[in-house]
C-alpha positions as CSV (number, residue, x, y, z in Angstrom):
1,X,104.3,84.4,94.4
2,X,108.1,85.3,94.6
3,X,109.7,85.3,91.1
4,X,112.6,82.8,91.0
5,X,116.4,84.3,91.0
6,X,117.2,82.0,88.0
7,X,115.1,80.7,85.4
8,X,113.9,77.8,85.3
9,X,115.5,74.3,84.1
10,X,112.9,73.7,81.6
11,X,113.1,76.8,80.3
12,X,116.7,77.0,79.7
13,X,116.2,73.4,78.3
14,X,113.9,75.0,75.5
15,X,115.9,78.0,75.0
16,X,117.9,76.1,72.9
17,X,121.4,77.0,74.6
18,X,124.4,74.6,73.5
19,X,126.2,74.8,76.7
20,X,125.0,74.9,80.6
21,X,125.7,77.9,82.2
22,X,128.6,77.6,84.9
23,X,126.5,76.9,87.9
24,X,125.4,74.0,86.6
25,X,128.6,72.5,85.7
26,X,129.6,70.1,88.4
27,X,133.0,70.2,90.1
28,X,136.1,68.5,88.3
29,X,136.4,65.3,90.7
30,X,132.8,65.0,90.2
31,X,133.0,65.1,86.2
32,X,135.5,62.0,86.3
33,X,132.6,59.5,87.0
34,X,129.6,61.3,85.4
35,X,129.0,58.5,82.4
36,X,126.1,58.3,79.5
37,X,122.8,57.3,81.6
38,X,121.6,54.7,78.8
39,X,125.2,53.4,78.7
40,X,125.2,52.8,81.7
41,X,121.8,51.1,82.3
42,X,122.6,48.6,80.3
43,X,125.6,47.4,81.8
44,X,125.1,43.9,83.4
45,X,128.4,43.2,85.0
46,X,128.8,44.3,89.0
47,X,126.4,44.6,91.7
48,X,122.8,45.5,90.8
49,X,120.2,47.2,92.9
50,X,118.0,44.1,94.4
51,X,114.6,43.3,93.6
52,X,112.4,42.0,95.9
53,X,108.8,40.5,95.3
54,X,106.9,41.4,98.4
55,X,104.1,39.4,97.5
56,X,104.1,37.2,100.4
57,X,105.1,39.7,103.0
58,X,102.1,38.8,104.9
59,X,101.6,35.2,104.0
60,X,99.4,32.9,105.8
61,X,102.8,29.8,105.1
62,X,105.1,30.8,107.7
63,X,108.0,29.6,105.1
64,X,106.9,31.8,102.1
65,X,106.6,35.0,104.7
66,X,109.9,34.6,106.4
67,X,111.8,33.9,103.0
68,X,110.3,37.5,101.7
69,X,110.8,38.9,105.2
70,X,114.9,37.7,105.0
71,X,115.0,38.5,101.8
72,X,113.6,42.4,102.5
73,X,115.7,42.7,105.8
74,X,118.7,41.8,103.9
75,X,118.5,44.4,100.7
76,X,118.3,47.3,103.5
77,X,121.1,46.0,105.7
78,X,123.4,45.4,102.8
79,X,122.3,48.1,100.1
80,X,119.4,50.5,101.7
81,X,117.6,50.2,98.4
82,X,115.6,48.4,96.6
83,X,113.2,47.2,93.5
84,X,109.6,46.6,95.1
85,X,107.6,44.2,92.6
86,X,104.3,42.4,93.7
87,X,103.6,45.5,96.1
88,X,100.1,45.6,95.9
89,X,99.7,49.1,95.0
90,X,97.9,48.3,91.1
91,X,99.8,49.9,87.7
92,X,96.3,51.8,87.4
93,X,96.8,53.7,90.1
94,X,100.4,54.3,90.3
95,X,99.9,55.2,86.3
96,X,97.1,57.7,86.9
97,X,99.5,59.1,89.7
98,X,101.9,59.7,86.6
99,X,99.8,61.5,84.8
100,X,98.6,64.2,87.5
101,X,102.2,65.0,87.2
102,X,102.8,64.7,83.9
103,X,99.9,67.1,83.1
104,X,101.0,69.5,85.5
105,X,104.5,69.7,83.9
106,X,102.9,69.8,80.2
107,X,101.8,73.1,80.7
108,X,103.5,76.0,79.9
109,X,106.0,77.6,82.2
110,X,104.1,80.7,83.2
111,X,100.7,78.5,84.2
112,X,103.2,76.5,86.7
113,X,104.7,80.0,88.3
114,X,101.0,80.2,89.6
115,X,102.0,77.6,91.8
116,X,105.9,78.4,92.8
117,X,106.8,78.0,96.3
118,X,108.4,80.9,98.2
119,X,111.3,78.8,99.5
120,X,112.9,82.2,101.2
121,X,110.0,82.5,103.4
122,X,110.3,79.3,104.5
123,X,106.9,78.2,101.8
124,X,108.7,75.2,100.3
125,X,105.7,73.6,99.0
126,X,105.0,74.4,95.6
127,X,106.7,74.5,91.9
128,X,110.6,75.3,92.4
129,X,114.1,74.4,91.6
130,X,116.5,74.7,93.7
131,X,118.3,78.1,94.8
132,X,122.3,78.5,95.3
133,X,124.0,77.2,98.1
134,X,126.2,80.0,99.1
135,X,128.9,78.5,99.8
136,X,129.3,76.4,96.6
137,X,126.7,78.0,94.4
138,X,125.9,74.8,92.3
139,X,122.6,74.3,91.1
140,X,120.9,71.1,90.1
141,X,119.1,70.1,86.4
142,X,116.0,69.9,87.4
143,X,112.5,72.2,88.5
144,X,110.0,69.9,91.1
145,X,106.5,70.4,92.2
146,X,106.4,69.8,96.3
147,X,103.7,68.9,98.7
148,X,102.6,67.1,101.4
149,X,100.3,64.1,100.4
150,X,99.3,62.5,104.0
151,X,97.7,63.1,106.8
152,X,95.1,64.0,104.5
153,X,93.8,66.7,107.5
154,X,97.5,68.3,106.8
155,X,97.2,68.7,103.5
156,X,97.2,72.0,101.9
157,X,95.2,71.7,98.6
158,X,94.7,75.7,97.3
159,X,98.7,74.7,95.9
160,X,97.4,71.9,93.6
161,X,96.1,73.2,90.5
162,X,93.2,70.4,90.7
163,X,92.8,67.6,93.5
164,X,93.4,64.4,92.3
165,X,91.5,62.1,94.0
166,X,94.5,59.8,92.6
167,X,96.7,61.3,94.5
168,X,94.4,60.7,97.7
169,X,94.1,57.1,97.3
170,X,98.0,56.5,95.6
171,X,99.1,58.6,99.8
172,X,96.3,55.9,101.7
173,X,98.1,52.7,99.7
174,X,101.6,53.9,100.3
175,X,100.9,54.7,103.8
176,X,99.7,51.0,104.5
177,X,102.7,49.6,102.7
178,X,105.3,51.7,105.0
179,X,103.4,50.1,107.7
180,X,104.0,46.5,106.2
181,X,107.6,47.9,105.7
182,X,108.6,48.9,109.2
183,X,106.8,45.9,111.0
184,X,109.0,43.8,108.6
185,X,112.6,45.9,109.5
186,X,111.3,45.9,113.3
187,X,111.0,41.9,113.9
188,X,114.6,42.2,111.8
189,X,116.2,43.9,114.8
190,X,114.7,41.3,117.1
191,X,112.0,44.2,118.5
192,X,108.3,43.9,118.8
193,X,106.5,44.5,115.2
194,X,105.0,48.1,115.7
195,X,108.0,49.6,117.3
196,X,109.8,51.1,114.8
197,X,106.6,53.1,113.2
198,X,105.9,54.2,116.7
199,X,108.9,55.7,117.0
200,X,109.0,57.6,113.7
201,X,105.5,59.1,114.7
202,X,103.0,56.5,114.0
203,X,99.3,56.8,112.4
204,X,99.2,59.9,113.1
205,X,102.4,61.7,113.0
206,X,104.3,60.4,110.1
207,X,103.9,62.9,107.1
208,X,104.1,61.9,103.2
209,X,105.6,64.4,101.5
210,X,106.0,64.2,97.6
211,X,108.2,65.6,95.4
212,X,107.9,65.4,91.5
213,X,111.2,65.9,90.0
214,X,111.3,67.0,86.6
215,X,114.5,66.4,84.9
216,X,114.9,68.3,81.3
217,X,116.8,66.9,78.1
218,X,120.0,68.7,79.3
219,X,122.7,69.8,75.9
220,X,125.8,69.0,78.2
221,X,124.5,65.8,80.3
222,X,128.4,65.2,80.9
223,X,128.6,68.1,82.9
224,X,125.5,68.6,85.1
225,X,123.6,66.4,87.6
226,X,120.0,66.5,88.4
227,X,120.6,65.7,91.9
228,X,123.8,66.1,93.8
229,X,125.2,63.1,95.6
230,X,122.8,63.0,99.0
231,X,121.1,60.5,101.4
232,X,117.5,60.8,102.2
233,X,116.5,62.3,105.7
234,X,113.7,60.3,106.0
235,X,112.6,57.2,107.4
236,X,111.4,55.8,104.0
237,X,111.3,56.9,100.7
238,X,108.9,55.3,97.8
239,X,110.2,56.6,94.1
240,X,108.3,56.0,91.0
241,X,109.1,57.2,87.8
242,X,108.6,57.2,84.0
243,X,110.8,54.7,83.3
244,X,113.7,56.8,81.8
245,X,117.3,55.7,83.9
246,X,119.0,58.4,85.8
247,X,119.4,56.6,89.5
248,X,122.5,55.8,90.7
249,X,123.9,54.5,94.6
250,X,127.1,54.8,95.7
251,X,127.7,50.9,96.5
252,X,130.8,49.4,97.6
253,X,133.0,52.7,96.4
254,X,131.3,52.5,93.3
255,X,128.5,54.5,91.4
256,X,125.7,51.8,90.6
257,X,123.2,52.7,88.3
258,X,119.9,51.3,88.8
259,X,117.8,49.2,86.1
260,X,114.8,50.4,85.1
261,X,112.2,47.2,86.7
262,X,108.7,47.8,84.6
263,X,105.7,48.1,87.5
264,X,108.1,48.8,90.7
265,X,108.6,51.3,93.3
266,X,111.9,51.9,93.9
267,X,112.3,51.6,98.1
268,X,115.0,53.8,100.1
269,X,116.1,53.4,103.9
270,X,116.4,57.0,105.0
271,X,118.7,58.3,107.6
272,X,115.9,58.4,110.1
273,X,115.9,54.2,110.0
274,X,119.7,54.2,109.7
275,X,119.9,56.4,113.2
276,X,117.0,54.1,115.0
277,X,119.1,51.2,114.0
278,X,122.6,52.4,115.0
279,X,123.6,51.5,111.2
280,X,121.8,48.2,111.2
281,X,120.2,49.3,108.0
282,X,121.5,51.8,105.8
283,X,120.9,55.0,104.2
284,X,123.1,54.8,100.9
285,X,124.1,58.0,98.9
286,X,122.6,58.7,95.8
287,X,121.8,60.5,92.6
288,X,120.5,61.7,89.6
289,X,122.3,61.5,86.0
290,X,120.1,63.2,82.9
291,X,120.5,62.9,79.3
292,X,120.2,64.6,75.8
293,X,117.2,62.4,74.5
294,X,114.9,61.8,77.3
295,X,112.8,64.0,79.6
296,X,112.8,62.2,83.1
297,X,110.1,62.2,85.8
298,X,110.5,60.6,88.9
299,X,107.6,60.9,92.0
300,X,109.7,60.2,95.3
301,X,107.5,60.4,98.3
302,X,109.3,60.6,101.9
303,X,108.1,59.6,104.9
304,X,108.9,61.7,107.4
305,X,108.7,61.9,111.4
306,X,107.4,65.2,112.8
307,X,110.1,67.6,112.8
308,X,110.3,69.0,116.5
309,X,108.3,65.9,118.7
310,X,110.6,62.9,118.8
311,X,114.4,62.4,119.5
312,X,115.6,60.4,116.7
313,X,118.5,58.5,118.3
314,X,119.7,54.7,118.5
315,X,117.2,52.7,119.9
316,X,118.9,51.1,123.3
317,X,118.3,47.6,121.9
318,X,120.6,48.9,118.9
319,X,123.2,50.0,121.2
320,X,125.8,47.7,122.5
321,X,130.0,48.1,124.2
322,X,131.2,46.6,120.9
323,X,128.6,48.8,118.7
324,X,127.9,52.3,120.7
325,X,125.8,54.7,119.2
326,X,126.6,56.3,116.2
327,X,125.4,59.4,116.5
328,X,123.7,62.0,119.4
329,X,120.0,62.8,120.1
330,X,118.4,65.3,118.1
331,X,115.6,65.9,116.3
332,X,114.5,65.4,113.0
333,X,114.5,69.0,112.3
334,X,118.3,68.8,114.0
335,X,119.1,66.7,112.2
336,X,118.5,68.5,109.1
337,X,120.2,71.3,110.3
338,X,123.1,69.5,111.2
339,X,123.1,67.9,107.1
340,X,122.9,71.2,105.7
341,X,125.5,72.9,107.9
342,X,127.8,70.0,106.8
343,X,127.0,70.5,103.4
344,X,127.8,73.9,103.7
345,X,131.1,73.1,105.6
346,X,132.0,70.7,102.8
347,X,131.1,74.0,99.8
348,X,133.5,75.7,102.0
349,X,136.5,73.6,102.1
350,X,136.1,72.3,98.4
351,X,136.3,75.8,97.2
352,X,139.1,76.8,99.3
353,X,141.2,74.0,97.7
């Protein structure tokens, strides 16, 4: 175990501190349209995040399946995200999933540091919180507990303190609803149903990752975010989480914040689906508010192609004079690379200004 350069979110949470310490404090332009989370929630005007009952994604009436299909296709063409309900995965399970986390998290700071990840080493799988960017040095408000959920023959299990066999069948039901998922956004580019999961590694390539993000009370929730502003790298992304707001999308040059929909998962188009698409369906940018009152816990589980074997690029079918490819070949693990050099580019120029 490598002991963490700053403390830990919760801890400073409990330390009783009035004010966040600087690299936690989000840059000015940011501050401008960081607003009270429960506020915000309740707001009913504007867009709203869709929701969309899947419960006759595979219906035997041909009217009943294409109506959920349209409806499906649509939310990720226009928005990227969505409000699952009717998704077949039952409240028992996804409940029980909640509260492997939640215990993990109840338990004092110095139990979870048995499990921290060694991110410097590459070891990213694990308890953490995130370490300074160099170029901007901002930090996030949040710790996390990472790992890899499925293939179960990939799964490491000496970093779990227990295995929950929750866990185990929670990664099996979510892995036959991405299925469901990627048939559905296939046939909605006009390509053969299985395409789109074969090209993001199929049965036996596409890994579940989960991370458990663990957002403190926070004294100064004006000031801090518990994630930065981002798009997912994945294909998909499936979020629960403990019902406390603190999502937000960046929809039509406006921050959204997204409802809190009892007995849904939340459903994100990663970048990996917006590249295979040429920008048919999109990856939106997104995230996290916290707040004084409320601890929040959110389980996001990305699924992800493997990171050297396939050339994520638009498909040709995708690709047209009028609409040419929006972006190179590369690999997942490229493409990555490419984000965080970006990122980094971005630190750069902000702090230069």
């Amino acid at each position: 175990m490598v002991t963490p350069t700053a403390p830990r979110v919760e801890s400073l949470a409990r330390s009783g501190i009035q004010a966040i310490p600087k690299e936690y404090v989000r840059p000015k332009e940011e501050l401008m349209s960081i607003g009270n989370i429960f506020e915000e929630e309740e707001k009913d005007e504007g867009p709203q995040v869709p929701t969309i009952d899947i419960k006759e994604i595979d219906s035997e009436d041909r009217v009943e399946r294409e109506k959920c299909r349209e409806e499906l296709k649509k939310a990720a063409m226009d928005w990227g995200v969505m409000h699952l309900v009717n998704h077949g995965i039952s409240d028992d399970l996804t409940e029980r999933v909640k509260r492997a986390g939640q215990a993990f998290f109840d338990q004092p700071v110095e139990e979870k540091e048995k499990y921290a990840n060694e991110q410097a080493s590459g070891k990213i799988q694990g308890y953490g919180s995130k370490l300074a960017n160099n170029a901007s040095g901002q930090l996030e408000w949040e710790d996390y507990f990472f790992h890899l959920i499925y293939p179960e023959d990939k799964r490491d299990m000496s970093i779990w303190p227990k295995t929950p066999s929750d866990y185990t069948e929670y990664a099996r039901q979510l892995r036959s609803l991405a299925t469901k998922i990627l048939s559905v956004l296939s046939l909605g580019l006009g390509l053969e149903e299985g395409r789109l999961e074969k090209e993001v590694g199929g049965l036996e390539e596409l890994l579940l990752q989960m991370k458990i993000n663990y957002y403190p009370k926070c004294p100064q929730p004006e000031l801090a975010l518990g994630v930065e502003a981002h798009t997912d790298v994945s294909a998909l992304t499936f979020i629960l989480h403990n019902m406390v707001p603190g999502l937000q999308l960046f929809y039509k040059d406006k921050w959204v914040t997204a409802k809190c929909v009892p007995n849904s998962i939340i459903l994100h188009i990663g970048d990996t689906i917006e590249i295979l698409s040429n920008g048919e369906y999109k990856s939106i940018l997104h995230r996290g508010l916290v707040n004084k009152e409320k601890v929040r816990i959110s389980w996001a589980v990305f699924c992800e192609p493997p990171r050297d074997k396939i050339i994520l690029k638009p498909l040709p079918e995708t690709v047209s004079e009028q609409k040419p490819a929006m972006l190179p070949p590369r690999t997942f693990q490229q493409h990555i690379e490419h984000k965080l050099f970006r990122r980094a580019q971005d630190a750069l120029l902000s702090d230069e200004e």
